[in-house]
N, C-alpha and C positions, 0 to 999 in steps of 0.2 A: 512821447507826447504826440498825439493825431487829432485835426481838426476836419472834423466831418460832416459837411453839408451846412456851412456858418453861412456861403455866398453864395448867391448864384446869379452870374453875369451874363448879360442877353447880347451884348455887341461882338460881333466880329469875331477874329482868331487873333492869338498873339502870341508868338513864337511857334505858331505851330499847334497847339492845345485849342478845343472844341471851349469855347466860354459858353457856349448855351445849354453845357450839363453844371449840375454839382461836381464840384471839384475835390479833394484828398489835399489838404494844404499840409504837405508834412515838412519837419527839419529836413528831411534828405532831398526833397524837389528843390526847396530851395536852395540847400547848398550845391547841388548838381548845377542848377541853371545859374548861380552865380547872383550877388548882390541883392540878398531876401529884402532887403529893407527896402529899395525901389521894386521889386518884385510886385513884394506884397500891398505896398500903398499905391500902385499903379491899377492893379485888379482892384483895388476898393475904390480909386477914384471912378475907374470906370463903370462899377457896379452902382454907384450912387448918384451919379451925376447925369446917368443914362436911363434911371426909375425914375426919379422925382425932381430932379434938378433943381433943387433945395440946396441953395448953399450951408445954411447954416448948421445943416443934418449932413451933408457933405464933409464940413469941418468937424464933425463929431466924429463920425467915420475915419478919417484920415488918423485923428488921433488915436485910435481905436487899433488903426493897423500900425502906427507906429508899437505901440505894446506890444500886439501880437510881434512886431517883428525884432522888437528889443528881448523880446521871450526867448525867440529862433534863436538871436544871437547868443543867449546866454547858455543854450542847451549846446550850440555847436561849440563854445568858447568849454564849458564842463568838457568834452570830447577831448579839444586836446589839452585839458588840463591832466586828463589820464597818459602822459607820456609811459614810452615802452623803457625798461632797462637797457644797458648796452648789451646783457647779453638774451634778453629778447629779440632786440634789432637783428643780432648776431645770427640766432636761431632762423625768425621772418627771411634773414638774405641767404642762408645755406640752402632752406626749404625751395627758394626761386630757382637755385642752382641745382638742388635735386630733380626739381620736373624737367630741368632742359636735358639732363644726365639719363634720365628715365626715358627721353625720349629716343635715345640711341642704343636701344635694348634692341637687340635684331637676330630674332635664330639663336636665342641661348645667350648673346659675347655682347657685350658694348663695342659700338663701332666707333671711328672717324670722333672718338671725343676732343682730340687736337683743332681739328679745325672747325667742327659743330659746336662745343662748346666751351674749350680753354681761348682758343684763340678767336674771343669774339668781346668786342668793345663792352659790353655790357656786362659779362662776367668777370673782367678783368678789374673793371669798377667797382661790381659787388666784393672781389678780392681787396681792393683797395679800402674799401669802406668796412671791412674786415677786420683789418690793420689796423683803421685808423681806432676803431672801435676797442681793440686792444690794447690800444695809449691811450684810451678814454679821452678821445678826439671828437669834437661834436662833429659828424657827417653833415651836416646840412649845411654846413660853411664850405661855400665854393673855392674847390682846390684845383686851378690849373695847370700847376706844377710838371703836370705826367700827361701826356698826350696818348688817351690807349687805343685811338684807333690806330698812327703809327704802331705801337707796341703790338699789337694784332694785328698787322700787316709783314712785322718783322718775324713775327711767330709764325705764320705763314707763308712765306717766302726764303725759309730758311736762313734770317741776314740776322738772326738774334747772335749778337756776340756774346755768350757766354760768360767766357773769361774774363771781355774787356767788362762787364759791369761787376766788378768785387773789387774788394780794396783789402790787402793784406795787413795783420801784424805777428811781431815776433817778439819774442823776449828777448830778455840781457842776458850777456854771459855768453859763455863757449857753449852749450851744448843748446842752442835757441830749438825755443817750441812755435814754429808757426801756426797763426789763425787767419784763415782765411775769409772773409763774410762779404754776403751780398747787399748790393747798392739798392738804394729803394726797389727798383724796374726788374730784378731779379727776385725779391721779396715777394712782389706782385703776382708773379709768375709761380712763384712755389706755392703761396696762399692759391693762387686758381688751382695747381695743380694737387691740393692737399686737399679742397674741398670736393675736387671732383672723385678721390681716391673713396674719400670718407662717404660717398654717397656707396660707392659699389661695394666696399668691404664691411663698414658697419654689421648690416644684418648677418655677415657671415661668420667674422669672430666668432671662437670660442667662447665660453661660460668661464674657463680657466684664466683668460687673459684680464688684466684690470688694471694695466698700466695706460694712459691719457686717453680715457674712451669716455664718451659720456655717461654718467651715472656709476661708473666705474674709476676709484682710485685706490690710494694708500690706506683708507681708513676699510672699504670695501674688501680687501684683500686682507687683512686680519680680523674684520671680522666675519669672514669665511671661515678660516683656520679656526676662531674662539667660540663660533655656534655648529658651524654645515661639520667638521668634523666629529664623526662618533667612535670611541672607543680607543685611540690611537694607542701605538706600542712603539715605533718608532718614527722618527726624522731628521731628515737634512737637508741643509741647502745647497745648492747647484751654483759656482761662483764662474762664470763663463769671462774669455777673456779673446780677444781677438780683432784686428783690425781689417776693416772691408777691403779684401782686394776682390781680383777680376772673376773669382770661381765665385764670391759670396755675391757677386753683381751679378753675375751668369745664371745664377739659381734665383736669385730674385725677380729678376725679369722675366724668367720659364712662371713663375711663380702669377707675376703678373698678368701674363698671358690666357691663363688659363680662363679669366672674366674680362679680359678686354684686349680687343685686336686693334691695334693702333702703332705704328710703326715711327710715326712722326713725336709721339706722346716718349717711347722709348728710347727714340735717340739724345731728344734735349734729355732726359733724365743720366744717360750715360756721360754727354756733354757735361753736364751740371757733377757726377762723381768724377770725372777726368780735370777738373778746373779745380777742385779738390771743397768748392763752396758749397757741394751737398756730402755729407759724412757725417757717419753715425761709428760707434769704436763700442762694441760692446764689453762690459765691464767697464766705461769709460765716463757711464755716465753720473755715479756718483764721485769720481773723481774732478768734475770738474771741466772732462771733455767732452765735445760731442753734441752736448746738449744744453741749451737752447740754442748757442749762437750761430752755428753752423749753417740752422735752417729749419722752416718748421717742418718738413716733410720727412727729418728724420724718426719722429715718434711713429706715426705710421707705416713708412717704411719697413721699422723694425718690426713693430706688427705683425705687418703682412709678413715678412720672412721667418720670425717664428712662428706661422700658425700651420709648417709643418712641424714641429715638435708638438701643438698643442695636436691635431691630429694621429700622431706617433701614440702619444698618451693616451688619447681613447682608447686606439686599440690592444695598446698592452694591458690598459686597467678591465679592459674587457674581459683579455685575456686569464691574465694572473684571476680575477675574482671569477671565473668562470671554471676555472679546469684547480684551482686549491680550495673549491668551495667546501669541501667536507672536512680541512685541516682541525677546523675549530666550532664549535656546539652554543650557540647564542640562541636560546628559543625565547619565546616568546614576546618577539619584535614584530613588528609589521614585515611584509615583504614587495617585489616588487612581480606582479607575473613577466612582463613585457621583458622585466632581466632575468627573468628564470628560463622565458622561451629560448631568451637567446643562448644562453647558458646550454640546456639542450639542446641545439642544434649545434654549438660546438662540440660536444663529447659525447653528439650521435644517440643519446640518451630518451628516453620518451618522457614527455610530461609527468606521467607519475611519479619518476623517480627526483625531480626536483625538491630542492634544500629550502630552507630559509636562507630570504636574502643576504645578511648577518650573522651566517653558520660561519661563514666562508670569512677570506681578508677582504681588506678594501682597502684600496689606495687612491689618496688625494693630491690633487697639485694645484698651487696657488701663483701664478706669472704675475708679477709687477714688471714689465717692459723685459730686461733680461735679468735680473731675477728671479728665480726660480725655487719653490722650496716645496718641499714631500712629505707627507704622510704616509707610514703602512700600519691598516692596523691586522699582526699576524706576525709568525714568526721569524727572527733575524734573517735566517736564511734566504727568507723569500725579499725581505728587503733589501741583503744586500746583492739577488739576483737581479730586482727590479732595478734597482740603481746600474747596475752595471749594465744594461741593456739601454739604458737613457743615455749613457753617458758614451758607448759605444755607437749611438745613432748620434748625437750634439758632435759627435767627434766624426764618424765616420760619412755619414750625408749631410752636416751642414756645414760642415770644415768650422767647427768654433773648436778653441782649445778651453778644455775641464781642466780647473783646477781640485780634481776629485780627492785629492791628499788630502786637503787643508777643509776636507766638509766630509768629516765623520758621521757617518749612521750613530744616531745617539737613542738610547731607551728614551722615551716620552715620560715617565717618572723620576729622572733622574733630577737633581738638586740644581744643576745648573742651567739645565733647559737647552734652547738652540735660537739664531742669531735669525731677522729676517726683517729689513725694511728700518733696520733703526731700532726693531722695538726684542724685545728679548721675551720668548713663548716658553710658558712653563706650564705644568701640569700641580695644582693643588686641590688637594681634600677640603668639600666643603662640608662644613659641619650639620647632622640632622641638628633638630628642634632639644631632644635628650642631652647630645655631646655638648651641642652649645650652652645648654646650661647649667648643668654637671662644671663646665670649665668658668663659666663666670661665675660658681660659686667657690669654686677654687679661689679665682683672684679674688675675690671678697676676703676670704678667708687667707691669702695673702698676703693682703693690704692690711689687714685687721691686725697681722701677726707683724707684721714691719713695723707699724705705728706701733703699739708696745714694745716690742724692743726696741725702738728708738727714746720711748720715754724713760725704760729700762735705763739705757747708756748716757743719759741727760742727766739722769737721778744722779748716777754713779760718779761720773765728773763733776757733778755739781758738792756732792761727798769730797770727793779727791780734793777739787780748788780750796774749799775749809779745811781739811786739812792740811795742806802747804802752809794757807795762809798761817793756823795756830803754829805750824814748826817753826815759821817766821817768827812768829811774837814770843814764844822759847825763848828762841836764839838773843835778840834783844834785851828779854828778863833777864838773864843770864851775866848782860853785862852791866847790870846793878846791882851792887852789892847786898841792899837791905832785899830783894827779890829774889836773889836766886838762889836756888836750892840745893846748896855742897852733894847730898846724898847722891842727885840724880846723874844718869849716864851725859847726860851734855855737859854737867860741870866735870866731870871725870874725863871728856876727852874735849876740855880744853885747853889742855896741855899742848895737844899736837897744835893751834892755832898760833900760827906766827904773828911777830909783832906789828902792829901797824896796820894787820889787814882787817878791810873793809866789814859791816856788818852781812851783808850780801856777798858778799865773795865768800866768806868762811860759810854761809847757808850752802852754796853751791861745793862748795867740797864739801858738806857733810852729805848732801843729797847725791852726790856723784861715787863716793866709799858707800853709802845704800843700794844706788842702783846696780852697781858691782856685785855687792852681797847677792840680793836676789837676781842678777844674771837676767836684769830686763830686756840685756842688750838687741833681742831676737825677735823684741814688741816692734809694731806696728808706728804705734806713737806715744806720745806723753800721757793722750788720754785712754789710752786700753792700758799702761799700766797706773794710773791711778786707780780704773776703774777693775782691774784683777789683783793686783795686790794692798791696794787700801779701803776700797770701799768694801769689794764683794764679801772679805775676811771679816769686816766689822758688823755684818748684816747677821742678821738670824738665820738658823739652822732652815727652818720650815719653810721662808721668804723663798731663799736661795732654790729651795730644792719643787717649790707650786711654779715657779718662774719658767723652770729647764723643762717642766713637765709640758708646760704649756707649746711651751717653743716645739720641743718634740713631737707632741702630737699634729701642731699645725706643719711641719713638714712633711712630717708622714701623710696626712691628707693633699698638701700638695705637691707630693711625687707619689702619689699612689696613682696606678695606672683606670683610663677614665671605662676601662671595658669593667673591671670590679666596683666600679661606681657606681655605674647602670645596673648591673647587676641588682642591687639592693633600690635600685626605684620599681618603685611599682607598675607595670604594664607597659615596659621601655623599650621592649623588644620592637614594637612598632613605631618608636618614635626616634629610633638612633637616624638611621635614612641619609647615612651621607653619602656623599657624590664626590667624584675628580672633574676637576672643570679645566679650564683651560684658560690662564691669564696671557695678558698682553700687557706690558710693564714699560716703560719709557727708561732710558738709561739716563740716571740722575745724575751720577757719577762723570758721563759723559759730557752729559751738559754742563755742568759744571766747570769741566776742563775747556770746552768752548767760551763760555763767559770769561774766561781767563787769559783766553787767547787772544780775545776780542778786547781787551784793555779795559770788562768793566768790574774787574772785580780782583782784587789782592791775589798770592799764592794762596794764602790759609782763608780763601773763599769773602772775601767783605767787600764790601761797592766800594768802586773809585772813582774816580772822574774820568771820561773819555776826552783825552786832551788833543783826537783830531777835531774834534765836534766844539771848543771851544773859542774860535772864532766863528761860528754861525749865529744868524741870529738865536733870540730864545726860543720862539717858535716853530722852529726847523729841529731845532735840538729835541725840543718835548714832542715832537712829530717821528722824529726816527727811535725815538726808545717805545713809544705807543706804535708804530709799525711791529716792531722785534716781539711786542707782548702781545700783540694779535695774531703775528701768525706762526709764531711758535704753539702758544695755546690753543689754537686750531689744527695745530697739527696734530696735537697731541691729545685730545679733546675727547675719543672715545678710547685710551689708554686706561687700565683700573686702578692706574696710580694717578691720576690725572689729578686729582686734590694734592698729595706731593708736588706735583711737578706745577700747578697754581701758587702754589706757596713761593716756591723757589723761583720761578721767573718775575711772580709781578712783585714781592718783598724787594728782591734783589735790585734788578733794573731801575724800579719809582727812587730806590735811594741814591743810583747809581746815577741819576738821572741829576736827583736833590745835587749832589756832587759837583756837577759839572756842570750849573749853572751857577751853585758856590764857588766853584774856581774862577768863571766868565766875568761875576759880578764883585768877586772878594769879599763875601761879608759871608755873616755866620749861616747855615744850613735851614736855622730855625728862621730869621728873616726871608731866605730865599721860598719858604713852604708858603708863609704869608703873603709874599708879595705877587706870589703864582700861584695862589691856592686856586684857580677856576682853571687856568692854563694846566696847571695839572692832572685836574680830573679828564683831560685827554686818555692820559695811562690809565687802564683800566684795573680797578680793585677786584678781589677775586670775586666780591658778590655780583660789582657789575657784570664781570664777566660770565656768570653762571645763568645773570638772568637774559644776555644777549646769543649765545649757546640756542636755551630754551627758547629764544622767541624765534631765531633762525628755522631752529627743528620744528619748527608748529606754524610759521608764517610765511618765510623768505618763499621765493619762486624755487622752483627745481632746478631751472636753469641759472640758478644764481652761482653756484656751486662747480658748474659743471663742468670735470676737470679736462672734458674733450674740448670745449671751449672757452676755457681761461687759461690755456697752455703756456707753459712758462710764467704763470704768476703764482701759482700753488707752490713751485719748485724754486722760486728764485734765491737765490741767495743770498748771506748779510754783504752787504760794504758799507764802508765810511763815506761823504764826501768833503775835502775837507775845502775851504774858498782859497783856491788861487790867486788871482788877482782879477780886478775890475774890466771887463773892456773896453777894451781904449775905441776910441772915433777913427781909427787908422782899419782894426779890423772887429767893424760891427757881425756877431749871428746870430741866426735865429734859434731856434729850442731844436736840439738832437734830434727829439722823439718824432719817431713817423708819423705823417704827417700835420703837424702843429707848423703854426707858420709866426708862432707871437716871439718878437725878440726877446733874447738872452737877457739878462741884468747881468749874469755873473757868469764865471765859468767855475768848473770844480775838477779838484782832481780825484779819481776814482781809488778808492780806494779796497782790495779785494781782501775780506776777511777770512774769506774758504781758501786756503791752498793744498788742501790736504790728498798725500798721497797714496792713502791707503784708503781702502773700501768705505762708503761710505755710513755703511750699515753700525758704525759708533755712533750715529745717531738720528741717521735715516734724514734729517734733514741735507741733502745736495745743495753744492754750494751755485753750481751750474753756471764756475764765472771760469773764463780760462785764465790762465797765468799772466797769458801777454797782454789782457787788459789792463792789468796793476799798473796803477798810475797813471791811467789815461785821464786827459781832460775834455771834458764834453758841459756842453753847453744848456741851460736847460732854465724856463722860465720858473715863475715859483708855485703854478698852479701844479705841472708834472714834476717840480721836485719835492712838491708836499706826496704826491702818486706815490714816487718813486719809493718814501721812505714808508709810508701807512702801505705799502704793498699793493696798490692798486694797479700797478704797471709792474712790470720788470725788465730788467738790461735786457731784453729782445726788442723789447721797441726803443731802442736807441740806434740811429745811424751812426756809427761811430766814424764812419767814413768822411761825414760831415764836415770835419775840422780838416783832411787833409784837401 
């Protein structure tokens, strides 16, 4: 909106501004100079009062600019009715942090980032604001909790005590597992020093890496392996295990070095692994340790120290598909020059003699953090050359122990596939246009042939039951005199009938000396031998024998193999056209046994009631099963079982849920649906859920998602919380979460659902809670414990130190 040449004012100057041009009255002068609405009615009084000095044209005017300036206001109040996301805000403060980062670019190295831009009040606040934004904390609420120019005075002066800001715990029992975690002011400090990391390493990552990067996650990393891979023959995964001592710190620091010289930056990070409140434990971190609560500068960290293995990998994939390029004859693909040149200059070769790029193998690898998993496609040999050479560098220059036993080289066709991230990778045939309907006319024919045998074995039993029934009424005739008939066999073995017994009992022993005779004893049930020895026998020769034909022939068509099928269609040679594709399948089976573990559901799979969650209110309850169904089905979301695995979490849990407000409230299930039918639509139905999926992938911001900064909320994992007791007036607190300053109502005790000691990859969801939290009580108002349970937040942003 611009107004253009509306006044023009002949007196004097005022703030500065030429009044005897036309003037540009836009929204932006005004909001710059501050208070448009006297702005604007000041130039119009003096505009009007200074030509004509007409009051009553004067008072027209006034009203005039009052308009215009209720206009201004409306246009600027529109502005900030466009609020940014938390992780827009997020993105805006790293960007400020990148320029000051950028400016320390000097001869190739980042210099002096310690005391140019970690330890400088304004960054340390942008860290802060960080944080707070990751507890989905509003920022614009003045928090003076933390004083950062001391903090950046201590950072520079070397008086930052380490050690002294963490607060430990441990678990129960003889063999305790210490946790170590930092106090807000050390939080602070690893957030500076994680953003500054992420400015200089970012663009230099790998392509192979897709563990907590932006744009880069769980979902990105299979489906690398289910599209970017072509042709595969074999794979495995890489199961790394090892705990950071001083060689694995010595190497990462060389490591660090190489893009930034800073001496003061290295020592707090060495301080910070000696205090034991910065650690990362590879293989550790779908167990449970490691990660999140340690610290966030672990994800990066590891990063940066695996991206000499992703480095290693270039060049062996260089290698191997460079010098075995003729093993194998794939013509008529595309090729690559720029990898054929290099190709020849390794094997001294001249351009002409170059291959197709796809003659040769090709090997892939896909890192989620330490995680690691292989493609070859070529022969076994060469894959398991290539593997041994991975696993002799992870072993021998990065000191990580390979658990290489327990991750077999597996064919890529094989029936059971291979393990990676949770999700289980298989190889299946998909059908052309011909196969696929060759086989649906199979099932047709089928189903066709099932329904008449079924109507077949209905006729039959229904034969057999009349017949009982008349033996019945025999038996009966028999024992009146003017009715029954001397001649026939049941009056002839009335004899054997003892005195006194019943008229149904003596049926039953004559039916049981029957079943004897004909030797049924080896039938199935009562109704296969009515229907083979009473009905079929009484049936016609012709019936019995069009019946068998029928059956017969529709087997034979559906076990006749589908290549002599096509065969006989006409012009099919071009329409069979199938493909081996590459699924990604969620473990049903697994999850399953987790819902079981979790107390929502029976041994033999049926909803129960969650009887920690039964003193919460109801709200909180229908809040934590609608968290569990959102981000499990986001996990799990581009899986091509992912309709399976819809079915099974939101059926399950909504009942599971029904449950355990039926137990809270004691009345029946069906009143509990009624009396929360809106409260319920919380949980989402599967349709809901397909259409918020869809509007995500076609609407949501990019940075909505983005797993580099929403760290620790993608990965968190389930707990209960169940209400301890009220806080008493003796000891009032406030909310756990960083920075939140709204008092507690309640306190809760934590409860960890994940303790799991084996790998995490039964179901790829990490639990990321350690041991020694189980059971903690933390405090937390009811906006962050709605967060908490809908997944908006996770146990990283909770000070747990709080309570001590």
């Amino acid at each position: 909106m611009r107004f253009r040449g509306l006044f023009t004012v002949s007196i004097g100057k005022l703030k500065g501004f030429s009044l005897s041009q036309p003037m540009n009255l836009t929204p932006t002068f005004f909001r710059d100079e501050g208070k448009p609405v006297e702005k604007l009615q000041a130039l119009i009084c003096y505009s009007s009062f200074s030509t004509n000095g007409d009051l009553k044209k004067g008072y027209e005017k006034m009203m005039l600019a009052k308009d215009l300036a209720c206009l201004v206001e409306e246009s600027s109040h529109k502005d900030e009715r466009n609020v940014k996301s938390r992780m827009e805000l997020k993105r805006s403060i790293e960007f400020r942090v990148k320029k000051r980062v950028k400016e320390q670019f000097i001869d190739g190295k980042f210099r002096n980032l310690m005391v140019n831009v970690i330890a400088v009040p304004v960054t340390l606040q942008d860290a802060y604001n960080c944080i707070k934004l990751n507890s989905n904390v509003n920022i614009s609420v003045k928090d003076d909790s933390i004083c950062f120019n001391s903090l950046a005075k201590e950072l520079l002066d070397g008086s930052f005590d380490v050690g002294g800001d963490t607060v430990s715990f441990s678990t129960r029992g003889v063999a305790k597992k210490v946790l170590i975690l930092p106090n807000p002011k050390m939080i602070i400090v690893q957030e500076a020093i994680r953003m500054v990391l992420e400015v200089v390493y970012r663009p230099h990552f790998s392509k192979i890496s897709h563990g907590c990067r932006s744009g880069r996650g769980h979902l990105t990393a299979l489906r690398y392996i289910k599209k970017e891979v072509s042709n595969p023959s074999w794979w495995f995964p890489l199961i790394l295990n090892k705990k950071v001592d001083d060689n694995i710190i010595a190497k990462l620091i060389s490591k660090l070095e190489e893009k930034i010289e800073d001496d003061q930056l290295y020592v707090i990070i060495r301080s910070m692994f000696d205090a034991q409140v910065l650690n990362f434990e590879f293989g550790g971190f779908p167990k449970g340790h490691g990660l999140p609560q340690e610290g966030v500068l672990s994800p990066i960290l590891m990063n940066v120290y695996l991206d000499f293995f992703d480095q290693e990998f270039y060049r062996l994939s260089m290698r191997y598909e460079a010098l075995h390029q003729g093993d194998h004859k794939d013509e008529g693909k595309s090729h690559s020059k720029l990898r054929n040149w290099f190709r020849g200059q390794l094997k001294e070769n001249d351009l002409k003699c170059t291959t197709n790029d796809n003659s040769g193998p090709r090997v892939y690898c896909c890192r989620f953090m330490d995680e690691i998993f292989f493609v070859v496609s070529g022969s076994k040999d060469i894959a398991l050359s290539f593997k041994s050479e991975i696993v002799d560098f992870l072993k021998n220059s990065l000191r990580l122990d390979v658990d290489d036993e327990q991750t077999e080289v597996l064919p890529c066709d094989g029936s059971n596939g291979s393990r990676f991230l949770g999700a289980l990778v298989k190889r299946r045939v998909q059908e052309g246009p011909a196969t696929s309907a060759v086989h649906k006319l199979k099932e047709k024919v089928r189903l066709f042939a099932s329904q008449k045998q079924d109507a077949w074995n209905v006729g039959c039993v229904r034969i057999g039951n009349k017949w009982l029934a008349h033996g019945l009424k025999k038996v009966k005739e028999s024992e009146i005199k003017h009715l029954a008939d001397s001649g026939s066999t049941l009056s002839k073995v009335s004899c054997f009938r003892k005195a006194g017994m019943e008229t149904d009992h003596w049926y039953k022993v004559l039916m049981k000396v029957w079943m004897q005779d004909i030797k049924a004893k080896a039938a199935e049930n009562e109704e296969s031998i009515l229907s083979k020895y009473v009905a079929e026998p009484a049936l016609s020769h012709e019936l019995k024998e069009s019946y068998y034909e029928f059956v017969k022939c529709a087997d034979e068509y559906v076990s006749s193999e589908t290549a002599t099928t096509l065969a006989l269609l006409p012009n099919s040679s071009s329409k069979t056209g199938s493909v081996t594709i590459t699924e990604i399948l969620a473990p049903t089976d697994a999850i399953k046994k987790r819902l079981f573990r979790y107390g929502l559901t029976t041994s033999e799979g049926y909803p129960r009631a969650a009887s920690l969650l039964v003193l919460q209110d109801s709200i909180q309850i229908i809040d934590w099963f609608s968290g569990i169904v959102r981000r499990w089905l986001r996990w799990y979301q581009d899986y091509d079982n992912f309709d399976e695995v819809k079915l099974l979490i939101s059926s399950l849990l909504r009942k599971s849920c029904v449950r355990t407000l039926a137990t809270k409230y004691r009345i029946h299930e069906s009143e509990i649906e009624k009396r929360f039918d809106s409260e319920l639509c919380r949980i989402p139905s599967i349709e809901e859920v397909e259409q918020e999926l869809a509007y995500e992938t076609s609407y949501s911001h990019p940075f909505d998602n983005d797993e580099a900064l929403m760290y620790g909320i993608s990965y968190s994992g389930l707990c209960l919380l169940s209400l301890a007791r009220m806080v008493s007036q003796s000891r009032p607190c406030n909310c756990f979460v960083l920075g939140c300053l709204v008092a507690a109502p309640s306190v809760y005790t934590l409860h960890v659902m994940e303790r799991q000691k084996f790998p995490g990859w039964k179901t790829g969801f990490a639990s990321c809670i350690h041991p020694s939290l189980n059971k903690r009580r933390i405090g937390l108002c009811k906006k962050h414990l709605k967060d908490l349970y809908l997944g908006h937040i996770s146990l990283q942003s909770i000070d747990f130190g709080a309570w001590k």
